[in-house]
C-alpha positions in Angstrom: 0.0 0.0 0.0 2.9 2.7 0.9 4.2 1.8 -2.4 1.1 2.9 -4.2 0.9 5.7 -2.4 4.6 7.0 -3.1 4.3 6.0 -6.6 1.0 8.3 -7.0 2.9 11.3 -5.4 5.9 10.6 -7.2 3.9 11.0 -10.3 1.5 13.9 -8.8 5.1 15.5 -8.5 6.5 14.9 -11.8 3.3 16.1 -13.4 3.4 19.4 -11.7 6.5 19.5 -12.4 6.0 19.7 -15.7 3.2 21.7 -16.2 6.1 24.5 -14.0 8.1 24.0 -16.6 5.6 24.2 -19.7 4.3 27.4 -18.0 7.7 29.1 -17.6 8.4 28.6 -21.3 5.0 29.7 -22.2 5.6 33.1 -20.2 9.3 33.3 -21.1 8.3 33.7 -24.8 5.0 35.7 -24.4 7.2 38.3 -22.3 8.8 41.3 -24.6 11.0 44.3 -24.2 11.7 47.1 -26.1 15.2 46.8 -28.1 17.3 49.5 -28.5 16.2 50.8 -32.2 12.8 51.5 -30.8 11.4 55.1 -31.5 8.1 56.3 -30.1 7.5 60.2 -31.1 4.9 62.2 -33.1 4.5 65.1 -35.2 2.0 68.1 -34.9 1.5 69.5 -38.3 0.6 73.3 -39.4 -1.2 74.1 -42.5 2.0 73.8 -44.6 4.1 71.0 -43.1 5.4 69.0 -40.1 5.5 72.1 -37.4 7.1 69.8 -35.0 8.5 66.4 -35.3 9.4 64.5 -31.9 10.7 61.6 -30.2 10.9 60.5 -26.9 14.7 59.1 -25.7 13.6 57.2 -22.5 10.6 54.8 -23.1 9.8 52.1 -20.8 7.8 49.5 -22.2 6.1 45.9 -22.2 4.7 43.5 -24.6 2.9 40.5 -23.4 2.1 38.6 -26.8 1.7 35.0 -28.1 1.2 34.8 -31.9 -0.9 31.4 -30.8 -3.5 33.8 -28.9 -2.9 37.4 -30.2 -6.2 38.7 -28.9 -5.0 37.9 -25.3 -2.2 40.3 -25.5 -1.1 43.6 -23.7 1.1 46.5 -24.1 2.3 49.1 -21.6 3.8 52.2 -22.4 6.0 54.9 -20.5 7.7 57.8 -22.2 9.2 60.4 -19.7 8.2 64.1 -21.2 12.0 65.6 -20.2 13.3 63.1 -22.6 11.6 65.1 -26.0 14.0 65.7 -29.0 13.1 67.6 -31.3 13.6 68.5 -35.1 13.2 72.2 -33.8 15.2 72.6 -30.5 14.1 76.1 -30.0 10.3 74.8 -29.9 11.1 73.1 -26.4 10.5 75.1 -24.1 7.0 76.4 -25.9 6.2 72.1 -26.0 7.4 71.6 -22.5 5.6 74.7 -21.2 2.5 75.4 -19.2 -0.3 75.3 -22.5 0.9 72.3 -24.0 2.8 69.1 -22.0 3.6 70.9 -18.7 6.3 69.0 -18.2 7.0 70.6 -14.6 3.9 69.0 -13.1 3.4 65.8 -15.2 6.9 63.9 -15.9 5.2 61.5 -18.2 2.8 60.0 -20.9 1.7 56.4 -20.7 -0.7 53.8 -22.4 -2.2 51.1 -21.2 -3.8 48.6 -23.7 -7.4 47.4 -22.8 -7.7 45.0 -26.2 -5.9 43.9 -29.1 -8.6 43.3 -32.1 -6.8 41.1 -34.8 -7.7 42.4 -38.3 -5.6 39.2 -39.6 -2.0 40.0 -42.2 -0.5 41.0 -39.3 -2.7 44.1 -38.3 -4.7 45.2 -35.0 -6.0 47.7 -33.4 -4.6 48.1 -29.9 -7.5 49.3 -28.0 -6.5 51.3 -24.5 -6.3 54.2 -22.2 -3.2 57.0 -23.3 -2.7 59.6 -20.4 -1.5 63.0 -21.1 -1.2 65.9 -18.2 -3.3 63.7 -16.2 -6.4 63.3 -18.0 -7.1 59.7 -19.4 -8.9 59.3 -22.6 -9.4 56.1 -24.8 -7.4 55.8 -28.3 -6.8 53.5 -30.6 -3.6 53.0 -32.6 -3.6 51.3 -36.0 -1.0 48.7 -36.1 1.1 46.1 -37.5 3.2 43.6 -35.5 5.3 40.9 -37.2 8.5 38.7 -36.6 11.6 40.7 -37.8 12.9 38.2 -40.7 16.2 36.1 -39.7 15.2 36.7 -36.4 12.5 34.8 -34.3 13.7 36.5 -31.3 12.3 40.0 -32.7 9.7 41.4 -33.6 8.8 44.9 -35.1 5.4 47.0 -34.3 4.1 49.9 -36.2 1.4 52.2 -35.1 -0.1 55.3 -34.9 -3.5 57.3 -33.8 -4.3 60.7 -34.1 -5.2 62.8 -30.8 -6.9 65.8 -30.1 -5.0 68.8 -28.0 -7.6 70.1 -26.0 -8.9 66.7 -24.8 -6.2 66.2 -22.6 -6.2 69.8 -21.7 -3.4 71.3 -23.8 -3.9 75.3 -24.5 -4.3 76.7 -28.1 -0.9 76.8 -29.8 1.1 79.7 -31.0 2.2 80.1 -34.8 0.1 78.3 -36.5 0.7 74.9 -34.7 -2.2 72.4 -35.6 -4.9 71.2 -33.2 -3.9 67.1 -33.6 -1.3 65.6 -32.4 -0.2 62.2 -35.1 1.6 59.8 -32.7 3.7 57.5 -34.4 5.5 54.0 -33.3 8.1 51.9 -34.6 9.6 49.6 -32.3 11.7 46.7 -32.1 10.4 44.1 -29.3 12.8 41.3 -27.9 12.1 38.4 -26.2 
């Protein structure tokens, strides 16, 4: 009887075990990080041309995906406001002022993804919550996410969405500068 019983936890124990081990390896390749090429920015346009072009140089980011289950996946995004380069270095202090980012009271942006809808080819929309100054508002950015080629442990997204000003409490602009904000993505995610 004691042998029964050993044997039935011996194999109790192997099988969880196991299923440690399959779930590790599940998570391990779900789990991705921004590589180093990444470049998260936008552009607010005027009536002629690209007014301002920039990009944010610290980003902290996450991508939980699975190509086996892609509408289960999530994304996280942190871009610290100081960070801004821009094409036009003397618009910084005007972007980083009081009227538009207010950098001095809100240190960053972030999104938050609620849903990825899969439009098949590659192609979602990442459904979620973006953060600007504060106020929360829900967005949705157009995008493609597919392995980088030669290299399964990479994978490239591209997105954008277009955002109002004023909806997240940003002042009328000088010169000319257009109401919408384009944000743009193109990022590199490792595993």
């Amino acid at each position: 009887m004691m042998t029964v019983i050993a044997n039935q936890r011996l194999a109790k124990s192997l099988w969880i075990g196991a299923l440690i081990v399959v779930s590790m390896s599940q998570v391990h390749a779900a789990n991705w990080v921004l590589a180093p090429t990444s470049n998260v920015g936008f552009h607010i346009d005027s009536a002629r041309e690209s007014m301002v072009i920039a990009k944010f140089n610290t980003v902290h980011a996450t991508l939980n995906f699975d190509e086996n289950a892609p509408q289960q996946a999530s994304t996280r995004f942190i871009m610290d406001v100081d960070s801004l380069s821009l094409n036009n270095p003397a618009m910084k202090s005007t972007l980083l002022g009081k009227d538009l980012f207010y950098a001095a009271q809100f240190k960053t942006v972030s999104f938050k993804s609620d849903q990825f809808r899969v439009l098949g080819n590659n192609k979602y929309q990442i459904i979620g919550q973006l953060t600007i100054r504060g106020i929360t508002r829900p967005v949705i950015f157009d995008s493609t996410l597919k392995p980088v080629t030669n290299n399964q442990k990479l994978m490239n997204m591209v997105s954008s969405t277009t955002i109002n000003r004023a909806d997240f409490g940003m002042k009328k602009a000088p010169d000319g500068m257009g109401e919408k904000i384009n944000i743009k993505i193109n990022v590199d995610w490792k595993v």
